[in-house]
C-alpha positions as CSV (number, residue, x, y, z in Angstrom):
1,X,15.8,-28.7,-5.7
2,X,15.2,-28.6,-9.3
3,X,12.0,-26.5,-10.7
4,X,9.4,-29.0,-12.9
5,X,9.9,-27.7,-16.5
6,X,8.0,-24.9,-17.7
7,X,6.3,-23.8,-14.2
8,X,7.9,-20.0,-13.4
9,X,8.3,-19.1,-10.4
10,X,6.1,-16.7,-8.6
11,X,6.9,-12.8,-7.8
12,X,6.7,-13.2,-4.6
13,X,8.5,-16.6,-4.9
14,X,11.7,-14.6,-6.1
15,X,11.2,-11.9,-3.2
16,X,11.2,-14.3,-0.6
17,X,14.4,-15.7,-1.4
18,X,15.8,-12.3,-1.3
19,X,14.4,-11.4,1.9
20,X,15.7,-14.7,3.7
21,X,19.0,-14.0,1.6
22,X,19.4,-10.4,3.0
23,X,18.2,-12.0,6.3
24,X,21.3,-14.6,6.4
25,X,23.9,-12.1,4.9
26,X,23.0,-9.6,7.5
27,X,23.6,-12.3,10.7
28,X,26.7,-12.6,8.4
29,X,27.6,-9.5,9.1
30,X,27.4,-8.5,5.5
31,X,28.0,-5.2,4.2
32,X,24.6,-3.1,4.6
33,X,24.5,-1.5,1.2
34,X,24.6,-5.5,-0.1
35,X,21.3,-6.4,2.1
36,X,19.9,-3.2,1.5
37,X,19.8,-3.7,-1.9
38,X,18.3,-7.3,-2.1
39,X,15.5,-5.8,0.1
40,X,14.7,-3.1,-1.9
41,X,15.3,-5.7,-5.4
42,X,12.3,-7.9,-3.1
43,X,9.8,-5.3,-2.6
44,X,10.6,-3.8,-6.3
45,X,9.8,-7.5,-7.6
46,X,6.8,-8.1,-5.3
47,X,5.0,-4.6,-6.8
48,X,5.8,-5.9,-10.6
49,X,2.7,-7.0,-12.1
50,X,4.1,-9.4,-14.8
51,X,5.7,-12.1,-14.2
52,X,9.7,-11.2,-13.4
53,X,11.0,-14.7,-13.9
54,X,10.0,-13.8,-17.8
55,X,11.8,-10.6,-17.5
56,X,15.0,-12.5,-16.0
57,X,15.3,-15.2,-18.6
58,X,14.9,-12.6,-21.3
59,X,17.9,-10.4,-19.8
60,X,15.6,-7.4,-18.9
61,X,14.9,-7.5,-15.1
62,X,17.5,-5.1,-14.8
63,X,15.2,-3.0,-17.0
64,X,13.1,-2.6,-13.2
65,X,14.3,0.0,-10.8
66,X,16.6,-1.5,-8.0
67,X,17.6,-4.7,-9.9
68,X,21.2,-5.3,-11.8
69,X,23.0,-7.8,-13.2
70,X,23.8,-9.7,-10.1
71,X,20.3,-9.8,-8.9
72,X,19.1,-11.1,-12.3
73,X,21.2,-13.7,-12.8
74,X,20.3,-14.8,-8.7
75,X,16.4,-14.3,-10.4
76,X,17.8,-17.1,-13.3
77,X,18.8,-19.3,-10.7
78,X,15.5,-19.7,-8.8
79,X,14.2,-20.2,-12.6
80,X,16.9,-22.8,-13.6
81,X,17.5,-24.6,-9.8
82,X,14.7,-24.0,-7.6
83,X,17.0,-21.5,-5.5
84,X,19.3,-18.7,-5.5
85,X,22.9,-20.4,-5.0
86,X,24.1,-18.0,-2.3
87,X,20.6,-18.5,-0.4
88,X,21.3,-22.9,-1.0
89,X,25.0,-21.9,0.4
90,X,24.3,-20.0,3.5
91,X,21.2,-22.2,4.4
92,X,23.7,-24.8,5.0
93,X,25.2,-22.9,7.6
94,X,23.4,-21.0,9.4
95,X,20.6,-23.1,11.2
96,X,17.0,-21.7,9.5
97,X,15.4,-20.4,13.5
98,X,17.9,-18.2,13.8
99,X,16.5,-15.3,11.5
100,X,13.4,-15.6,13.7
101,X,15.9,-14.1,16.9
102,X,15.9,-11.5,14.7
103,X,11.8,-10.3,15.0
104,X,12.0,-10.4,18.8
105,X,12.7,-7.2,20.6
106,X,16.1,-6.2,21.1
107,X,17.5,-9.1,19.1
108,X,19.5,-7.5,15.9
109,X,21.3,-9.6,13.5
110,X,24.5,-9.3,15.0
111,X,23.1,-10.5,18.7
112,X,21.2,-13.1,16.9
113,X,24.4,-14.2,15.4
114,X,26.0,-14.4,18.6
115,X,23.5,-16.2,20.9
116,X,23.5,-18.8,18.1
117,X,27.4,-19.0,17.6
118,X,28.6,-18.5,21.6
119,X,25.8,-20.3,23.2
120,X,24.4,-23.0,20.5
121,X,21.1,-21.8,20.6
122,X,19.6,-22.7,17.2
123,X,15.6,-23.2,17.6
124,X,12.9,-20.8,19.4
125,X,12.4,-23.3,21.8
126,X,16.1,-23.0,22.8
127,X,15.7,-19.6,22.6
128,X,13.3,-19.8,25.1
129,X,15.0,-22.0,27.7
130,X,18.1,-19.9,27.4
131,X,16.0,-17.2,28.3
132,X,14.4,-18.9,31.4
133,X,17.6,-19.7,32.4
134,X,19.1,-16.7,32.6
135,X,22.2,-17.8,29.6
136,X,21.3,-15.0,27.6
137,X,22.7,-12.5,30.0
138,X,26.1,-14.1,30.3
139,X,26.6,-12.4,27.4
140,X,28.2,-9.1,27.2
141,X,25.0,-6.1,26.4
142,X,22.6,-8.6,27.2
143,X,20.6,-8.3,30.8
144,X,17.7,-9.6,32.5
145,X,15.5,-6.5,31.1
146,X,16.7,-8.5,27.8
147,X,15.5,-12.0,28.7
148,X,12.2,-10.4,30.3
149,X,11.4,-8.9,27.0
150,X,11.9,-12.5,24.4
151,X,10.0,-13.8,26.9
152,X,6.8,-11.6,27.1
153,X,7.3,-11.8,23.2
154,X,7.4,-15.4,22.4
155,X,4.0,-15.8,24.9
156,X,2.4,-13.0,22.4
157,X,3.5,-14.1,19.3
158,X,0.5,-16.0,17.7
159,X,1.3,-15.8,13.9
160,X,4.1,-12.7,13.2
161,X,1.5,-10.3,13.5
162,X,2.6,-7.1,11.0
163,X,4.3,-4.3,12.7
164,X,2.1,-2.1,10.5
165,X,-0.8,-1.3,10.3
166,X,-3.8,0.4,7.6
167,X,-3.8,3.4,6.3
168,X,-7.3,3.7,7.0
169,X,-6.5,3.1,10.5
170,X,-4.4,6.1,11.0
171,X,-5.5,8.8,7.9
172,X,-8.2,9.8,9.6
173,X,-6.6,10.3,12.7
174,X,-3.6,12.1,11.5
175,X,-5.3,14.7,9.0
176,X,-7.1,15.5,12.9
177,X,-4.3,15.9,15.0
178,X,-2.5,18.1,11.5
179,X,-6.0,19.7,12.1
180,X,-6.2,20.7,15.6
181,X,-2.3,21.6,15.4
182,X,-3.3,24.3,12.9
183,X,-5.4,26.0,15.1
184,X,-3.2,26.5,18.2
185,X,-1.8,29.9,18.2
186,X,1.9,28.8,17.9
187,X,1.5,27.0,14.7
188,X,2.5,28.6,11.8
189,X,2.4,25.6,9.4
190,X,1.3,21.8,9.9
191,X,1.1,18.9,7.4
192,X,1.1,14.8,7.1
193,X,4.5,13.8,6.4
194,X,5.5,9.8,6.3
195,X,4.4,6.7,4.5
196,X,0.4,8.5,5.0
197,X,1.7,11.4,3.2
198,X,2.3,9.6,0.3
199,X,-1.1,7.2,1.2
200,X,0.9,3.9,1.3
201,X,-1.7,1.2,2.2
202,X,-0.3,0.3,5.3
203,X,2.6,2.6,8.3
204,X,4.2,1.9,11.4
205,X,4.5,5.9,12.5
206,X,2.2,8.8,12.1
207,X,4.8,11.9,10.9
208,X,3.6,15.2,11.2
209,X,5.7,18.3,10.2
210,X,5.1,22.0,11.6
211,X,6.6,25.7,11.2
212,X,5.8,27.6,14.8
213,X,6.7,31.0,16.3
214,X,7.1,29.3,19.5
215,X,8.3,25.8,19.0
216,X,8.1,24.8,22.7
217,X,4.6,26.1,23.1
218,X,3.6,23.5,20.0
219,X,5.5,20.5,21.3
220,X,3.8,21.5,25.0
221,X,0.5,21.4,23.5
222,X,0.6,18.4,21.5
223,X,1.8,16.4,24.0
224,X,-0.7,17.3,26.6
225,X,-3.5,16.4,23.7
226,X,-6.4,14.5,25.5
227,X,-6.2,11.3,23.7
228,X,-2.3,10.9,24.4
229,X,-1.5,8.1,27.0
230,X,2.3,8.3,26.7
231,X,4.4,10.7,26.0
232,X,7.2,8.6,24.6
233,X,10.2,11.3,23.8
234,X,9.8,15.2,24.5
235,X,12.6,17.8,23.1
236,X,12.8,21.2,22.6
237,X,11.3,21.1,18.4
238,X,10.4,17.1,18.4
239,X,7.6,14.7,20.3
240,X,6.9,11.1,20.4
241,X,3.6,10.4,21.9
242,X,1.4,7.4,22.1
243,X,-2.4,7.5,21.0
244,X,-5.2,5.7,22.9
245,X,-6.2,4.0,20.1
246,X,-2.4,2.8,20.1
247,X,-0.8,5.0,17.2
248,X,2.2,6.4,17.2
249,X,2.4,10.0,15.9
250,X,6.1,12.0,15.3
251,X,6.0,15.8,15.4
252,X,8.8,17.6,14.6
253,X,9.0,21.8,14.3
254,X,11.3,23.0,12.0
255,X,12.9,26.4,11.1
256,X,10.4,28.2,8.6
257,X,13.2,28.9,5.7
258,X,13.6,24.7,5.6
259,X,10.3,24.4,6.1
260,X,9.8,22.6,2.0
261,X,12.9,21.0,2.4
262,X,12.2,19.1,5.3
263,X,8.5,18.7,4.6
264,X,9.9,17.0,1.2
265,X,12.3,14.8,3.0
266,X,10.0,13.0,5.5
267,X,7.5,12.8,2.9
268,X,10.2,10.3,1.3
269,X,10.1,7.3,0.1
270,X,14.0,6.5,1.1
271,X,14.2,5.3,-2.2
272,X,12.9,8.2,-4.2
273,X,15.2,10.7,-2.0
274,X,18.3,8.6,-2.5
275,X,17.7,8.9,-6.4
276,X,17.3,12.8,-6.2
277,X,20.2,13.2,-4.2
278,X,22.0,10.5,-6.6
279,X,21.0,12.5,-9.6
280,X,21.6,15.9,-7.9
281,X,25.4,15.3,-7.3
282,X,25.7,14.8,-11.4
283,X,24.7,18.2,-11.3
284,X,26.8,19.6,-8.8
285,X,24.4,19.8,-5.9
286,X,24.5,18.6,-2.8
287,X,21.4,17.4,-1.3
288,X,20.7,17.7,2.9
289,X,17.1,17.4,4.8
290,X,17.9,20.7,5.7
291,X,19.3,22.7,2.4
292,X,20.3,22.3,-1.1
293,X,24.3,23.3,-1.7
294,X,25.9,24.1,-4.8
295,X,28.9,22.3,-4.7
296,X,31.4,25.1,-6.8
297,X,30.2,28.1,-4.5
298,X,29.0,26.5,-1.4
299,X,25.8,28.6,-1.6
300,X,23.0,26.5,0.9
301,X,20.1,27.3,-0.5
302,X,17.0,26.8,2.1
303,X,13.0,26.9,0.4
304,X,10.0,27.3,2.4
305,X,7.8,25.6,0.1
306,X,8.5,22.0,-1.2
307,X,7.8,23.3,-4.8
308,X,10.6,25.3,-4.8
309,X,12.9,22.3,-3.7
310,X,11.4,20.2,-7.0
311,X,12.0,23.3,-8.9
312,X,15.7,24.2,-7.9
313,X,16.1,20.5,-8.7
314,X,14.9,20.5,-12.0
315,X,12.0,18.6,-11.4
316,X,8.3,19.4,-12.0
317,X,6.3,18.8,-8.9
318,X,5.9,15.6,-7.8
319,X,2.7,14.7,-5.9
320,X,3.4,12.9,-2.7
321,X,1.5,9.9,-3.9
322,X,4.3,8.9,-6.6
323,X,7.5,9.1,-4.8
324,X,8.2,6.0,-4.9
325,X,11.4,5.8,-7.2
326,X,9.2,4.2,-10.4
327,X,9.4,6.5,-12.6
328,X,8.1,9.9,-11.3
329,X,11.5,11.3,-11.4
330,X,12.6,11.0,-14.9
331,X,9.2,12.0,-16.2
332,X,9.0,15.4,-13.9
333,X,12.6,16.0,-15.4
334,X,10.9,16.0,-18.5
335,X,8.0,17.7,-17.1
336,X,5.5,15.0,-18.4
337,X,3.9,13.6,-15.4
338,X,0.4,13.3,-15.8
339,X,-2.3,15.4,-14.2
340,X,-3.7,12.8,-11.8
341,X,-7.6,11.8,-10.4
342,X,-8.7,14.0,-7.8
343,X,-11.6,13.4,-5.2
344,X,-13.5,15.8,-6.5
345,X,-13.4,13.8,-10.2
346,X,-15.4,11.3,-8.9
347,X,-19.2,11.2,-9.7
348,X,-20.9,7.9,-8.5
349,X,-20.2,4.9,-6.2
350,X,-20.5,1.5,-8.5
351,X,-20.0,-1.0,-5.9
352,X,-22.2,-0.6,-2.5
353,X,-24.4,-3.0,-0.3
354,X,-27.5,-2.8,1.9
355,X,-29.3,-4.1,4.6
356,X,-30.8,-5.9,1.6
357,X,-28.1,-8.0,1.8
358,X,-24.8,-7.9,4.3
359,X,-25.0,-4.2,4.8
360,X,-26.3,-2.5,8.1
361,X,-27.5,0.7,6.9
362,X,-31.0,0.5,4.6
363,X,-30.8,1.4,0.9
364,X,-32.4,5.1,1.4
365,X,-29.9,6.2,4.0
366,X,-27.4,4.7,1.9
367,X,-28.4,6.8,-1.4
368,X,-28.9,10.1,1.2
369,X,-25.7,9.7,1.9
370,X,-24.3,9.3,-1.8
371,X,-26.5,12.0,-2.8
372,X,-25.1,14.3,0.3
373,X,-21.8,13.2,-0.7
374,X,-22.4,15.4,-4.3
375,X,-23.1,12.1,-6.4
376,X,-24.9,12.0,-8.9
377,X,-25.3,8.1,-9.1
378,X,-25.0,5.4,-6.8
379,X,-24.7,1.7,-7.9
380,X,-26.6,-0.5,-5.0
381,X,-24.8,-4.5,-5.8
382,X,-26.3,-6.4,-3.1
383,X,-24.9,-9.9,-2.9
384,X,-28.2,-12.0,-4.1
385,X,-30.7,-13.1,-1.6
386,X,-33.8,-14.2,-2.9
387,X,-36.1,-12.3,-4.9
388,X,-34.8,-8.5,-6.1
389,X,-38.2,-7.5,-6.7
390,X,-38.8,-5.4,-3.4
391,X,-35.8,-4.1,-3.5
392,X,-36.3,-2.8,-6.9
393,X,-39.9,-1.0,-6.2
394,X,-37.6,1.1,-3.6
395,X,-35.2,2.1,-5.9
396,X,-37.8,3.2,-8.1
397,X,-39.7,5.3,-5.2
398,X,-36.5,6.4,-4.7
399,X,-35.4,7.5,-8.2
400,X,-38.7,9.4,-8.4
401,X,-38.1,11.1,-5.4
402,X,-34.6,12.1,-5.7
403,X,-34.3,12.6,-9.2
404,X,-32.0,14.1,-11.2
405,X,-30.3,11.5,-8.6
406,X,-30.3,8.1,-9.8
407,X,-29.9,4.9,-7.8
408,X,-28.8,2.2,-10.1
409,X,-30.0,-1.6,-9.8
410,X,-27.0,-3.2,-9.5
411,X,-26.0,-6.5,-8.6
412,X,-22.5,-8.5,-7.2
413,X,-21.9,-11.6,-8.2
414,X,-19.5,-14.9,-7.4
415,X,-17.5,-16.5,-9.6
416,X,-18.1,-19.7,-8.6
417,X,-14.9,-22.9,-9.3
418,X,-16.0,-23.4,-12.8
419,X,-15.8,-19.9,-13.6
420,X,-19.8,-19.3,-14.0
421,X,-22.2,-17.2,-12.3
422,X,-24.3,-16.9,-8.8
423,X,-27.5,-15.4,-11.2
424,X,-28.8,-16.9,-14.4
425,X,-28.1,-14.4,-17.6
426,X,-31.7,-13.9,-17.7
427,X,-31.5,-12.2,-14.5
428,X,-28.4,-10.5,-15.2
429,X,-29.7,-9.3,-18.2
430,X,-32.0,-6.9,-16.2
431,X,-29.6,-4.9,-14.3
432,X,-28.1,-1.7,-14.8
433,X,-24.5,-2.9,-13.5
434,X,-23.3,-6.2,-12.4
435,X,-20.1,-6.7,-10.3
436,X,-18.3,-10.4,-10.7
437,X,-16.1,-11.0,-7.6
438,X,-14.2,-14.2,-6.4
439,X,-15.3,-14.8,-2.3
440,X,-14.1,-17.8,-1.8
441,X,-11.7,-21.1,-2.7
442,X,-8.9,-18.6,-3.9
443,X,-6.0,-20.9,-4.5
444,X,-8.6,-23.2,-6.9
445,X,-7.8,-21.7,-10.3
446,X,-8.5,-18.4,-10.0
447,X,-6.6,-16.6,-13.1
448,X,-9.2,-19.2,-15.8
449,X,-12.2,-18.2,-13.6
450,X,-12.1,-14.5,-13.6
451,X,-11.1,-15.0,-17.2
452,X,-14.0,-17.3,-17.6
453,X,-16.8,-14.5,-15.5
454,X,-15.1,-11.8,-18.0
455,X,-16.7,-13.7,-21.1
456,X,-20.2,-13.2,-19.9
457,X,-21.6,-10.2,-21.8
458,X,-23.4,-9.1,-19.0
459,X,-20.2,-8.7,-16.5
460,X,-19.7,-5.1,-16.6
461,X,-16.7,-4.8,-13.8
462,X,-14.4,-7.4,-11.7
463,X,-14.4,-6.4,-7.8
464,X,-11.5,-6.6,-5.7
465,X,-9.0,-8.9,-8.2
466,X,-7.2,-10.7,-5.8
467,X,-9.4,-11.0,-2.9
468,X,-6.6,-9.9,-1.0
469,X,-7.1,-8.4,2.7
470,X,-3.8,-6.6,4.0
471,X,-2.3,-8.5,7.1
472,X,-5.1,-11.2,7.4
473,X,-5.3,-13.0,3.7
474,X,-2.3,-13.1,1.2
475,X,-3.3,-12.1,-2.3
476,X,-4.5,-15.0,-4.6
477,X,-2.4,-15.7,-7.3
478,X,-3.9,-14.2,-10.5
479,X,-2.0,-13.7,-13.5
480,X,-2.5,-9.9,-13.8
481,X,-1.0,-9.1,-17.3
482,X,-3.9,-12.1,-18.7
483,X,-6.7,-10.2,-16.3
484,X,-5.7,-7.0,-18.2
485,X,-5.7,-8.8,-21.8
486,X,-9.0,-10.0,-21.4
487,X,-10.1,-7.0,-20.1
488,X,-9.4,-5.1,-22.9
489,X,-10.8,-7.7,-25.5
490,X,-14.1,-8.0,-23.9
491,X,-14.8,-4.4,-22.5
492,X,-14.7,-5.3,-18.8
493,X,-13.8,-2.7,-16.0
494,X,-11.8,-3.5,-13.2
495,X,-12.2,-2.0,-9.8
496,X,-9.9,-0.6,-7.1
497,X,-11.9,-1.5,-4.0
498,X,-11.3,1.4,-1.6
499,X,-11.8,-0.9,1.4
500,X,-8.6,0.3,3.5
501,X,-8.1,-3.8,4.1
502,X,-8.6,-4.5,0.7
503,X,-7.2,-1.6,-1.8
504,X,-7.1,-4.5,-4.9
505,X,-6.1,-3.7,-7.7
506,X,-3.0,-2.5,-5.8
507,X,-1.1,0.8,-7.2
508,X,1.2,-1.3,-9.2
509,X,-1.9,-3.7,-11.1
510,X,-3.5,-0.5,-11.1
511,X,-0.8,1.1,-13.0
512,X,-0.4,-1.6,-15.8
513,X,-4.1,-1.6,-16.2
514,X,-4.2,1.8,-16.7
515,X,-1.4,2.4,-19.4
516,X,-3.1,-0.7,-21.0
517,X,-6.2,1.2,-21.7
518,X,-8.7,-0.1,-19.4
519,X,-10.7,2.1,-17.4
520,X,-10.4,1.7,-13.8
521,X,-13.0,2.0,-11.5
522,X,-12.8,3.5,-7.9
523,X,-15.3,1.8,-6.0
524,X,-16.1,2.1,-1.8
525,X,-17.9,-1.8,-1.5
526,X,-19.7,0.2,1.3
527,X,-21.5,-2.0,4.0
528,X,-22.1,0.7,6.0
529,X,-22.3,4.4,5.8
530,X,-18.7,5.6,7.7
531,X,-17.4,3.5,4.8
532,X,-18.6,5.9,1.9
533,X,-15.9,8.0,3.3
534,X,-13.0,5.5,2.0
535,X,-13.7,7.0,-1.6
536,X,-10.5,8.6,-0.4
537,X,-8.7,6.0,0.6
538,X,-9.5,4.2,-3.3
539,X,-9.0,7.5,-5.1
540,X,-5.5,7.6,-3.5
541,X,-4.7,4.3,-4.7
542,X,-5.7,5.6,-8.1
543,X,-3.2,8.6,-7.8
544,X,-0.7,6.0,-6.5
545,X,-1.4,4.3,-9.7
546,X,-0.9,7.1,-11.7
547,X,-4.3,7.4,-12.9
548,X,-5.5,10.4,-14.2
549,X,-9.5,11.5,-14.8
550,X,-10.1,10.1,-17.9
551,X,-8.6,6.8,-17.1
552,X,-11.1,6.4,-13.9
553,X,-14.7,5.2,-14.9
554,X,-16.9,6.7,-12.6
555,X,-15.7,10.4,-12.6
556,X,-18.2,10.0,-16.0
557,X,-21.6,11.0,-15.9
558,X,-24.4,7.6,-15.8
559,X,-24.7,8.0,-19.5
560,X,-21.4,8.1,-20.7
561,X,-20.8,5.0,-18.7
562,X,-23.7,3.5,-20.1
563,X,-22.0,3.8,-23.9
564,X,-18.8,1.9,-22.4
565,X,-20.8,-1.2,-21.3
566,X,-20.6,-4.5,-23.8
């Protein structure tokens, strides 16, 4: 299939074809370094802001971590052909169902390969039959329990359904179970460890690592936690055990002396601990969960504290929220890492709603709540409905009660198909801080209309960029790198909505904003007041990103903001 002239293809384009590729190499039986690494080249390209089609065709997508010369010239390809030759090959060959064996329970590639190959099976449906008639268990490691399970998962499966879920489905649950494992007598040290550790918007497992005079006693008493339904594995130093809001959480006690080791290794990512053991070998260590051995004497060297581990490394410390592999290594080698956002930073809320619009809670328990929060503003961007007048008169009683607290009279518009406004300029003109945000018809243009709202000189900030919302609606497809541009030339913020479902900007548009120069604003889009408290969730994005104070809007006081706007 031949690409019309001109039209790149998109990121995520590019990391499908990887993905099936890997896919169709693994039921191969393809070396697993090889589909590794296409897997790790997808989700590198599908966190690139810019376009990487453009970096391909200019010979530097190997300048991006994960991606060489073979992957670039497969990148080409797609540009040049429509598809990757090796995925136009194999697609011949292998019947295109088949890598769906693969997301049922108990089906790997290599069974997958073998129901299709020794008993014809190439469709679901098939799949299914086979199942009902009891083929599947003619062969060899395959059993009724086998059958019973593809069956009870083909009459779930609505839609492929993510095997993970949202961070701000578990954070809060985890950082109380770390809690409540502090304070039994055994523990002598507990933290977060995983995918949460390092605030990744979405995990499959809850990871919890812990130090304990009496390992047993710790593992006993987690497991026999009131909310636990099942206890899915129980040792001597590790548990498994199922929650009742169905999360899984991992505990593992570990000796004390390994205690920073460990803690650093199932912190991760995979990818940031295979580079710092890559790198440590040049310098004649040997990296282990456990220990750090230097190769010529065969000292092990074991740290309690996961500083020390950076430090023996050569590393400045690395927060949790940047191991990634992007970077954060090379620049703590050269101790320039930058000092990122904290919680505490942040001054005001610049997106919230009311029961003057969608919200349930009213505007004064709102700005309590902000105010209680240590705020010293709070934007109120009700979506328009009607007259603002009332609403208005509150926030003035309000301001004059609460004072030196101020509740700003803010506003959130849509950008509507032609790019304009929900609210006359006249009306605009009027409020402290409007919000343009795209809510609907995302795959109509949306790059010229956001580009279009960011024209208007009273369009202070762009909420929630892509209008994504993680495992129900894909991202739209914005050009980023343009978004930023504009940005930048007319003096337009753009937000990281900390709504767990949302987080847009994600870390990586984030990122490129940021070391472009515009300033970033961490926003809760609060409907209700629990959801104030997901200033943590968006302030971890921002560290993800990382952002540091200055490059965050609203850790400024109302004032200094106020000499930023057009």
């Amino acid at each position: 299939m031949q690409r019309v002239a001109g039209a790149l293809p998109r990121n995520v384009d590019v990391a499908e074809q990887l993905e099936l590729l890997a896919d169709l190499l693994e039921i191969e039986g393809e070396a697993s370094f090889r589909v590794l690494a296409y897997r790790r080249a997808a989700t590198r390209i599908r966190e690139t802001a810019g376009s990487v089609a453009e970096l391909a065709l200019a010979g530097r997508a190997k300048d991006l971590q994960g991606i060489g010369k073979t992957i670039e010239e497969k990148i080409v390809q797609v540009v040049e052909d429509g598809e990757m030759h090796a995925l136009t090959k194999r697609k011949k060959i292998i019947p295109a169902e088949v890598v769906s064996f693969m997301r049922l329970p108990g089906l790997g590639p290599k069974t997958a390969a073998r129901i299709w190959q020794e008993l014809g099976v190439t469709t679901i449906e098939e799949l299914k039959q086979a199942a009902e008639q009891e083929q599947l268990r003619t062969l060899a490691g395959l059993g009724a329990k086998t059958e019973e399970r593809i069956l009870k998962a083909l009459a779930e499966k609505k839609q492929e359904p993510s095997d993970r879920r949202l961070l701000g489905d578990g954070l809060g649950p985890l950082l109380a179970v770390v809690e409540v494992l502090q304070q039994q007598p055994a523990a002598v040290k507990v933290s977060e460890a995983g995918s949460a550790r390092r605030r990744k918007e979405t995990f499959r497992d809850l990871d919890i690592i812990a130090t304990a005079n009496d390992p047993e006693a710790l593992i006993d008493y987690f497991t026999k936690l009131k909310w636990v339904i099942e206890v899915v594995a129980k040792g001597s130093t590790k548990a498994t055990v199922l929650s009742n809001e169905g999360l899984r959480f991992d505990l593992r006690v570990v000796p004390p002396e390994s205690y920073g080791n460990l803690l650093q290794h199932f912190t991760g990512s995979k990818d940031h601990n295979v580079a710092l053991r890559e790198r440590a070998v040049k310098d004649g260590l040997s990296v282990s969960e456990y220990s750090i051995t230097v190769v010529e004497s065969g000292e092990e060297l074991k740290f309690a504290d996961e500083k020390q581990v950076y430090e023996r490394l050569g590393y400045q410390f690395i927060p949790p929220e940047l191991r990634e592999n992007a970077g954060e290594l090379e620049a703590a080698r050269r101790r320039e890492l930058p000092e990122l956002v904290g919680l505490d930073d942040v001054r005001g809320d610049l997106h919230t709603h009311t029961s003057y619009s969608d919200g349930r809670d009213t505007l004064e328990q709102m700005a309590l709540a902000a105010r209680a929060r240590g705020y010293k503003y709070y934007a109120v961007t009700d979506h328009p409905r009607g007259t603002l007048v009332e609403q208005d008169l509150e926030i003035d009683a309000l301001n004059e009660r609460l004072k030196p607290f101020r509740i700003l009279k803010g506003i959130e518009v849509n950008i509507r198909i032609d790019g304009s406004l929900s609210l006359p300029n006249d009306v605009l003109a009027e409020r402290d801080w409007v919000m343009a945000s795209l809510h609907a018809a995302f795959d109509r243009h949306p790059t010229e209309r956001v580009l279009t709202a960011m024209e208007n000189p009273h369009v202070d900030c762009i909420g929630h960029l892509t209008a994504r919302k993680i495992n129900i609606r894909p991202p739209a497809h914005v050009d980023v790198e343009r978004i930023v541009a504009k940005a930048l030339e007319t003096g337009t913020f753009l937000e990281i909505n900390a709504q767990p479902n949302r987080l847009d900007l994600r870390d990586s548009h984030a990122r490129l904003a940021g070391e472009a120069g515009v300033k970033i604003a961490v926003n809760t889009d609060a409907h209700q007041l629990s959801a104030l408290q997901h200033m943590e969730m968006g302030v971890a994005q921002a560290r993800r990103a990382w952002l540091t104070k200055d490059q965050v809007l609203n850790t400024r006081t109302w004032p200094q903001i106020e000499k930023l706007l057009k």
